[in-house]
N, C-alpha and C positions, 0 to 999 in steps of 0.2 A: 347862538341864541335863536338865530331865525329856523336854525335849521332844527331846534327843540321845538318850538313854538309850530312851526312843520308837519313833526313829527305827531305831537301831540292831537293839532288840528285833525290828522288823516286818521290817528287812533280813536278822537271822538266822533269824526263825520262815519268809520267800520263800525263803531259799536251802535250810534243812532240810524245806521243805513239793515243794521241785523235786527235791529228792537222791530223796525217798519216793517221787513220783508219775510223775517224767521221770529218771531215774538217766543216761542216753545225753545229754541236753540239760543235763544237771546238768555232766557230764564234759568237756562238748563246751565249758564255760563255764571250767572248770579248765582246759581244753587254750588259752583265749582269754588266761586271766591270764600262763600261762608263754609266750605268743610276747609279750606286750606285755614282761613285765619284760626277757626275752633282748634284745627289740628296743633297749630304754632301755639295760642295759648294755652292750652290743656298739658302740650307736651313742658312746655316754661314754667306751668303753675306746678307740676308734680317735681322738675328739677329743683326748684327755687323751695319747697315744700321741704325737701328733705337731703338737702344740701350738707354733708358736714355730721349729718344725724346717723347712730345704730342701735341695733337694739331697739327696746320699747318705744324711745323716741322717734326712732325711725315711724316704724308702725302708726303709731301715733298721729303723726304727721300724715303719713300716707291715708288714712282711712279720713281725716280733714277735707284733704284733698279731695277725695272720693266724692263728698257730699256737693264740693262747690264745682266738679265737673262734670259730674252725672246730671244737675242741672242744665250747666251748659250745652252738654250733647242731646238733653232732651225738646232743649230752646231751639237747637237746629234742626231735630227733628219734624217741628209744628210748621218753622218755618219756611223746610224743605217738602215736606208733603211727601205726596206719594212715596217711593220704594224706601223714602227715610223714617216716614212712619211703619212700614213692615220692619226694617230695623227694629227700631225703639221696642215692638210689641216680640222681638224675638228676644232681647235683652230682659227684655222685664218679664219671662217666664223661665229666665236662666237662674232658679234661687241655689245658693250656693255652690253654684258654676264658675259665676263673678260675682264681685263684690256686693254688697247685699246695698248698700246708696243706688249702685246704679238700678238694682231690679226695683226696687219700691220708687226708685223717680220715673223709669221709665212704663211702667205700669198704668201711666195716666196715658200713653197712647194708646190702651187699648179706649177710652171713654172720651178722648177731644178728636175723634180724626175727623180730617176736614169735608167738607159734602161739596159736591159738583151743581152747578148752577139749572133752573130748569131748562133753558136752552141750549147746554152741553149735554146733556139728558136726553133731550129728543135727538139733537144731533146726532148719537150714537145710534136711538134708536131706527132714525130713517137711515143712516148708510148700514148697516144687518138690513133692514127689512123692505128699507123702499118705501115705507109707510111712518107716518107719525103713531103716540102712545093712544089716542082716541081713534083711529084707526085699525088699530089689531085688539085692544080692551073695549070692553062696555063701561067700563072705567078705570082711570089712573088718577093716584095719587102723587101731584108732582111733588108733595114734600116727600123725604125718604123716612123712613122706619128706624132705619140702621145705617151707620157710613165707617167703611175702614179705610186699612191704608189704598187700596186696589179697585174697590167697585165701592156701591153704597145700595140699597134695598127698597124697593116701595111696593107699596101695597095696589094692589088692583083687583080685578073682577074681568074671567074672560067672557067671549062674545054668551056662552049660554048661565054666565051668572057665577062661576064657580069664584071659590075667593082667592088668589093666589099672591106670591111672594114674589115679586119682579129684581133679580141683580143685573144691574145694570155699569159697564167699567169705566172708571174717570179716563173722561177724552183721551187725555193730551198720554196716556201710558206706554200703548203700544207700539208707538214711535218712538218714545224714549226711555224707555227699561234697557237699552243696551247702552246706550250714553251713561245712564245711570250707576250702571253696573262696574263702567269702566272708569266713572268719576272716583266709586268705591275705589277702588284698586290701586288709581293712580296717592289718595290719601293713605291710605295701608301704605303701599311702597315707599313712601316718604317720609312716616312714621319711623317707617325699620330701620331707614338711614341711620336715626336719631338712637334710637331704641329697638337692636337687634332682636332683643327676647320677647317682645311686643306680641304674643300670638294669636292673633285673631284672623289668620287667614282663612278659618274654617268659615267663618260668616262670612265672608266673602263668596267664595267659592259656593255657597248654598243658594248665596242669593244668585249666583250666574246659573246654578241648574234650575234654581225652584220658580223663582219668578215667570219664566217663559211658560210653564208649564202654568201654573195659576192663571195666567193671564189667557190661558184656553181653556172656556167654560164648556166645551163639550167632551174635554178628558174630565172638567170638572162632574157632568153628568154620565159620564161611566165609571169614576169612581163612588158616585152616589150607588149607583144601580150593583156594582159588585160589594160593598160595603152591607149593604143593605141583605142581599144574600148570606155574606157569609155570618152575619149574627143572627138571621132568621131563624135558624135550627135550636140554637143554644138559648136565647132571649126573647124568644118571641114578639111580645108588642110591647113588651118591657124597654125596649131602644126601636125607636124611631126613626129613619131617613127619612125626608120628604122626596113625594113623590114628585119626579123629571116633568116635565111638558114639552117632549123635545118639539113636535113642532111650532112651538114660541119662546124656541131656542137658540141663539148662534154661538160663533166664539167670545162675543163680547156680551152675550144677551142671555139669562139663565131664569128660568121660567119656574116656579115648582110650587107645590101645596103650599097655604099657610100654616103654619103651626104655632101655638098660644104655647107660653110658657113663661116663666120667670128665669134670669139667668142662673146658672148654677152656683154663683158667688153670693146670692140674696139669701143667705141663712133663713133670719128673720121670716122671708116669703114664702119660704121651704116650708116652716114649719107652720104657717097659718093658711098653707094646702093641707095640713095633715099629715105630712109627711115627714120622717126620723132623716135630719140630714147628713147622719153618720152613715147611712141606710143609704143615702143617694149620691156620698163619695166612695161605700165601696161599688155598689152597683159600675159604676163610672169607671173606680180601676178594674172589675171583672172583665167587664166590654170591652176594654183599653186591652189586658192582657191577653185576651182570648186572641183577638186581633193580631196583636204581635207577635206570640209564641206561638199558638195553633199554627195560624195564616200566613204568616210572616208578612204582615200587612201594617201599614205603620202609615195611621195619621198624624202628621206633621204641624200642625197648627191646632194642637185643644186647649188653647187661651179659651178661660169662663164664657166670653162672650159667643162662643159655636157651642156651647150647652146649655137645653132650655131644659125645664125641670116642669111635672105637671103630678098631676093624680088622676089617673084613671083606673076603672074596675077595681075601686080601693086597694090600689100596692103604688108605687113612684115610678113615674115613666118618665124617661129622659129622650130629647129630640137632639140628634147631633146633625151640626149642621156646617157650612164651609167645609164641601169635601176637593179642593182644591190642588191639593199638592199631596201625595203620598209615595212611601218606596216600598216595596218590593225588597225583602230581607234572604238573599238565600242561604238553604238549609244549613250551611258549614258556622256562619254570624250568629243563627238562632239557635244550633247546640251549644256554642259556646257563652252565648248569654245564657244559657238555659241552666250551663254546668253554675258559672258564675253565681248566679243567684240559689241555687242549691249550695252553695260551699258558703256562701253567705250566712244562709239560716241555720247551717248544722256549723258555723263558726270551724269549720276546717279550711284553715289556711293554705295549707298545699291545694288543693281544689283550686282557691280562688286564686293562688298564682297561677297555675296551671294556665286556668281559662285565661284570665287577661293578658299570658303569653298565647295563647291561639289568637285572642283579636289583636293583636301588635299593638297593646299598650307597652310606652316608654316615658319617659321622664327625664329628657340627660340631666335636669336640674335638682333631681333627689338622687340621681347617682353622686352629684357632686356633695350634696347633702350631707348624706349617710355613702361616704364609700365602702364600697363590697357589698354591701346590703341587700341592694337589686329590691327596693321597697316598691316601686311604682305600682304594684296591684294594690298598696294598702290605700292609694288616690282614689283607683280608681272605683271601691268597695265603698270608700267613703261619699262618693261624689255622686254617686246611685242611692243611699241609703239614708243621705242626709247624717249620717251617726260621725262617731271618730271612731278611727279601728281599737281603740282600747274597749268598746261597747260590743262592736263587729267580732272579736274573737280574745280579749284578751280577759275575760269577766266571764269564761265560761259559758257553756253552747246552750243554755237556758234560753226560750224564747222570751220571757219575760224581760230580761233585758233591750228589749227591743220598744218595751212599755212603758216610756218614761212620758211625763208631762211636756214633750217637743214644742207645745203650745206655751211655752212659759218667756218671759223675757231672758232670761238668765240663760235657758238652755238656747236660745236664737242670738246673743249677745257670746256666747263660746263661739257659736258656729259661725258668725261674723268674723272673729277673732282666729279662726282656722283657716279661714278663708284668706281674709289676708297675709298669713305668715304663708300660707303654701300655693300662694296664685300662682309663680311663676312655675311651678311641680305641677297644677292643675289648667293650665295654657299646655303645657307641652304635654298632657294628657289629649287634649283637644285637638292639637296640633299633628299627632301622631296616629290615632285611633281611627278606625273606617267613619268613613264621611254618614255610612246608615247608622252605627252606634250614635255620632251625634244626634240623630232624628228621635233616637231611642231615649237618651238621656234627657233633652228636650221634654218629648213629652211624659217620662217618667218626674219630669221637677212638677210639669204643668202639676199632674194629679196630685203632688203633694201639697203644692198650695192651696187647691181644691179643696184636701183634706184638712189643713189649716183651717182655711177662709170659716168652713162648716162646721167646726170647733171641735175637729175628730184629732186623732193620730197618727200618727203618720206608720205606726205597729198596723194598721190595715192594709196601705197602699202596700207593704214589704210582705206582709205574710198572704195578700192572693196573689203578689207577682209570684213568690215562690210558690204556690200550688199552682199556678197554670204552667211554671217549668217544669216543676218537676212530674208534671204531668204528662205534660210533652214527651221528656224524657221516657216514662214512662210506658208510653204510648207505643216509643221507636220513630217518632216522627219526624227526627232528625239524629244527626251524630256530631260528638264534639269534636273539637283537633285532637288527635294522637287517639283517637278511640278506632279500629278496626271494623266495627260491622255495629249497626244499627241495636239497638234491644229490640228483641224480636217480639210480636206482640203474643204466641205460644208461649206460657205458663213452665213449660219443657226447658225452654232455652233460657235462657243468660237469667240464670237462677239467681247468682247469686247478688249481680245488679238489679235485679227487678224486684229482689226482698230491702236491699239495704232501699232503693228507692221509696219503696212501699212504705217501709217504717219510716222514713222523714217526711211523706205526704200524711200520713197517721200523727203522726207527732203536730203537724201542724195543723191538720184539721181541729182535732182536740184543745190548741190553745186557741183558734181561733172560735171553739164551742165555748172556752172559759172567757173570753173576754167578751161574749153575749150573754153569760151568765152573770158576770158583775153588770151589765147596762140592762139587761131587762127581765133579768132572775131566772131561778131554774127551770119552772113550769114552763115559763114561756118559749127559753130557748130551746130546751127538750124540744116541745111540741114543732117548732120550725125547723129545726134538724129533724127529724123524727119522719116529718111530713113533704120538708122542700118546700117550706115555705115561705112567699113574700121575697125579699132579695139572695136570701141562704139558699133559694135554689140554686143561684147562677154561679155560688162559692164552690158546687159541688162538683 
C-alpha cells in the first residue's frame, strides 16, 4: 500500500514538475491520453455496433455508427487543435473517399479553427524579426481575419501605406509537429492491432511529409510565385496569386497583398457579384486541371476557404490562396492519369484498367470479393468520378450519362450507400496507390464539392478534367505505362493516336457546347465559343 501510494505520489509530483517546467510537452501528453481514449471508444462503439450482424443489418449499423464517431473524432479535433485540425479539414474534403458522416461533420474544422492570442502573436513576430507588429507596420490589426489549423491572418498596412495580408504561425507548432506526428502513428499502430484492415496509413504518412513543409512559409512564397507563373499565360487576370512581400517575410511570417473576395462556397454571394456560379466552379476546375496535367503541379489543400471569388473587368476572377504545401507529379503518374481519364470519358474499360495497372492500383479486398475478376480499376474510376461503374461504362460511351442530377438526395444517398459496402475495397485503394495520386484524388473530391456547394454538376468538373488530358496526351507531353515513345507533336507521326485522340477531345468539346446550350441558349453559347469568351475561353 505505501509503496502504491509512492508510486502514485512520484507520478503526480513528474506530471505537476512537467505542467511547471514543459507546459507544451505537458499538453502534448494530454493531447496523447484523448487520441488513445477516442481510439478505445470509437474502436468498442463499431464492435458493439455490429456484433452478430450481416448483410443490410450489418450496413445498417455501421453507417449509425459512423454518425455517432465522426462526432467524436471531430470533438478531439477542436480539442486538440493544431495538426488535429489539418486532420479534420483533410477528412472533410475526402467526399466519397470515406464515409460521407465523417466528411460533412468534419467540414465544420474548416470554419471553428482556433485563433492564437495577441501576445503569442507578437511573440512570434519579435523572434522572425527582432521587432514587435507596430514596429515593421504602420498598422496591425491584432484581431485576425482568418484562423486555421497552422497560422491565422491579419490585416495590416506597411510603413508606405500599402494594405496587406499578415500570416502569422501558432506558437507553440514548430516545436511540436514532430511529437505530433508521432502521437498520430503511435494511435494508427494501435488501432491495427485491433483492426488489421484499418487503412489509413496514407494520412499519416502525408501529414509526416506535408506538415514540415507547410510549416516553411518561404517554400510557401515560392510556390506562390511559380504558381502564379505557370497560370499567367493560359488565364491571365482571371486567377489571381497574391503578390509575396518577401522582405516582411520569414519562415514563420508570410507577408502579401490583400485581396477582397467572397469565399468560393458562398453561392448566394457569387451571384449578387454578378457572377454565373456554374461559370466559377468550372473556371476553378480549368485552373486546377491545367496545373495538374499540363504542369504536373498539384495544390494540395483547395478546401472553399483558399478560394476567394470577385468580378472584375465584367467576367469572375478567382484569388487562390494558401500555397503551402504542393507535389511535383512526374511525367510517367501524369500519363497515366491522363490515359485513366480518357478511358473514363470514352467508357473503354480496357484503357481504364490498363492505366490503374500502370499506377499500382490494387485491392486484395475485391480480389477476395469478386475472385478472378481482377475488378480494383472499377474503385478506382469510381472514386474519381464520384459515379458507379454501371454509369462509368456499363450504359454506353454516351457523355450524357455523365449528366444526371448528382445534386439530388437520392443520387448522394446511393453513393453513401456504395461507399460503405465498398470501404474496405476503397482503404486498400488508398493504401496501395502513389502517395501523389492521393494529392490528386484530394483535390479532384475538393472541386466536386465546389461544384456541389454552387448548385452545378459535377458532368463539368469530369468533362474539363478529360479535356486538359487528353490534351496533354495530345500534346505529347507526357507518356503512359506500356506506351514506347511520346505522341509526337508532328501531324506526320503517330497518326493514328493523334486522330482517335482528336475525335474524343471533339467529342467532348461538343457536349460540353451542348450543355451551355440548355443553361444559356443557342445564341449565347454560339457567340462564346465562337469568340472565347468569358470562362469558355479557359475550356479551350
Amino acid at each position: 500500500r505505501r509503496l502504491a501510494l509512492g508510486s502514485a505520489g512520484a507520478a503526480a509530483a513528474g506530471v505537476a514538475g512537467l505542467y511547471v517546467y514543459d507546459q507544451e510537452l505537458f499538453q502534448a501528453g494530454v493531447r496523447l491520453t484523448r487520441c488513445v481514449r477516442c481510439a478505445v471508444v470509437t474502436s468498442a462503439s463499431y464492435m458493439y455496433a455490429m456484433r452478430g450482424l450481416e448483410g443490410e443489418e450489418r450496413l445498417k449499423a455501421m453507417r449509425e455508427a459512423h454518425k455517432i464517431n465522426a462526432e467524436r473524432l471531430r470533438d478531439l479535433c477542436f480539442m486538440n487543435k493544431g495538426i488535429y485540425i489539418k486532420v479534420g479539414q483533410v477528412l472533410g474534403t475526402l467526399d466519397y473517399l470515406i464515409p460521407m458522416d465523417y466528411v460533412n461533420t468534419m467540414k465544420g474544422c474548416f470554419d471553428d479553427a482556433p485563433t492564437s492570442t495577441r501576445q503569442e502573436i507578437e511573440k512570434v513576430i519579435l523572434e522572425e524579426f527582432g521587432k514587435l507588429p507596430e514596429d515593421i507596420f504602420s498598422s496591425f490589426d491584432p484581431e485576425p481575419i482568418a484562423s486555421a489549423s497552422l497560422a491565422q491572418v491579419h490585416r495590416a498596412k506597411t510603413i508606405d501605406g500599402t494594405e496587406v495580408a499578415v500570416k502569422v504561425q501558432h506558437s507553440h507548432l514548430r516545436r511540436m509537429a514532430g511529437t505530433e506526428t508521432t502521437i498520430l502513428q503511435l494511435i494508427l499502430d494501435a488501432i491495427r492491432v485491433v483492426h488489421p484492415e484499418f487503412g489509413m496509413q496514407w494520412l499519416v504518412d502525408e501529414m509526416k511529409e506535408g506538415i514540415p513543409k507547410e510549416l516553411n512559409f518561404i517554400e510557401e512564397a515560392d510556390n506562390a510565385d511559380k504558381t502564379r507563373e505557370l497560370l499567367h499565360e493560359k488565364f491571365g487576370d482571371t486567377v489571381v496569386i497574391p503578390r509575396i512581400y518577401r522582405d516582411l517575410s520569414t519562415s514563420r511570417v508570410l507577408t502579401m497583398s490583400f485581396e477582397e473576395g467572397c469565399k468560393i462556397s458562398e453561392a448566394d454571394e457569387i451571384k449578387r457579384q454578378g457572377n454565373n456560379p456554374r461559370e466559377v466552379a468550372r473556371l476553378l476546375s480549368s485552373a486546377f486541371s491545367h496545373l495538374i496535367f499540363s504542369h504536373g503541379f498539384v495544390h494540395c489543400d483547395p478546401h472553399p476557404g483558399n478560394v476567394l471569388v470577385r468580378r472584375r473587368n465584367d467576367k469572375p476572377q478567382l484569388v487562390l490562396l494558401d500555397h503551402g504545401l504542393y507535389r511535383a507529379l512526374d511525367e510517367r503518374l501524369r500519363g497515366d492519369l491522363c490515359e485513366l481519364w480518357t478511358g473514363i470519358v470514352l467508357a473503354d474499360s480496357t484503357k481504364i484498367k490498363k492505366a490503374s495497372e500502370g499506377l499500382g492500383i490494387h485491392s486484395k479486398w475485391m480480389d477476395e470479393k469478386f475472385p478472378g475478376k481482377e475488378l480494383s480499376h472499377t474503385l478506382i474510376a469510381a472514386m474519381l468520378t464520384g459515379k458507379e461503374w454501371s454509369t462509368i461504362v456499363w450504359n454506353g460511351d454516351a457523355l450524357d450519362r455523365f449528366d444526371n442530377n448528382d445534386t439530388d438526395e437520392d443520387h448522394h444517398l446511393a453513393l453513401t450507400n456504395h461507399v460503405t459496402e465498398y470501404l474496405h475495397g476503397i482503404l486498400d485503394v488508398l493504401e496501395t496507390c502513389p502517395r501523389d495520386l492521393l494529392l490528386v484524388l484530394k483535390t479532384n473530391d475538393a472541386l466536386r464539392s465546389v461544384t456541389w456547394s454552387l448548385g452545378g454538376l459535377s458532368v463539368d468538373t469530369i468533362l474539363i478534367t478529360a479535356l486538359s488530358c487528353i490534351r496533354t496526351l495530345m500534346n505529347g507531353e507526357v507518356r503512359p505505362t506500356g506506351t514506347k515513345n511520346k505522341i509526337s507533336k508532328s501531324w506526320l507521326s503517330n497518326t493514328r493516336e493523334r486522330w482517335d485522340l482528336a475525335m474524343a477531345y471533339a467529342r467532348v468539346r461538343l457536349f460540353v457546347f451542348y450543355t451551355d446550350v440548355k443553361t444559356h441558349g443557342f445564341v449565347t453559347a454560339s457567340l462564346d465559343w465562337l469568340f472565347s469568351r468569358g470562362v469558355t475561353a479557359t475550356l479551350l
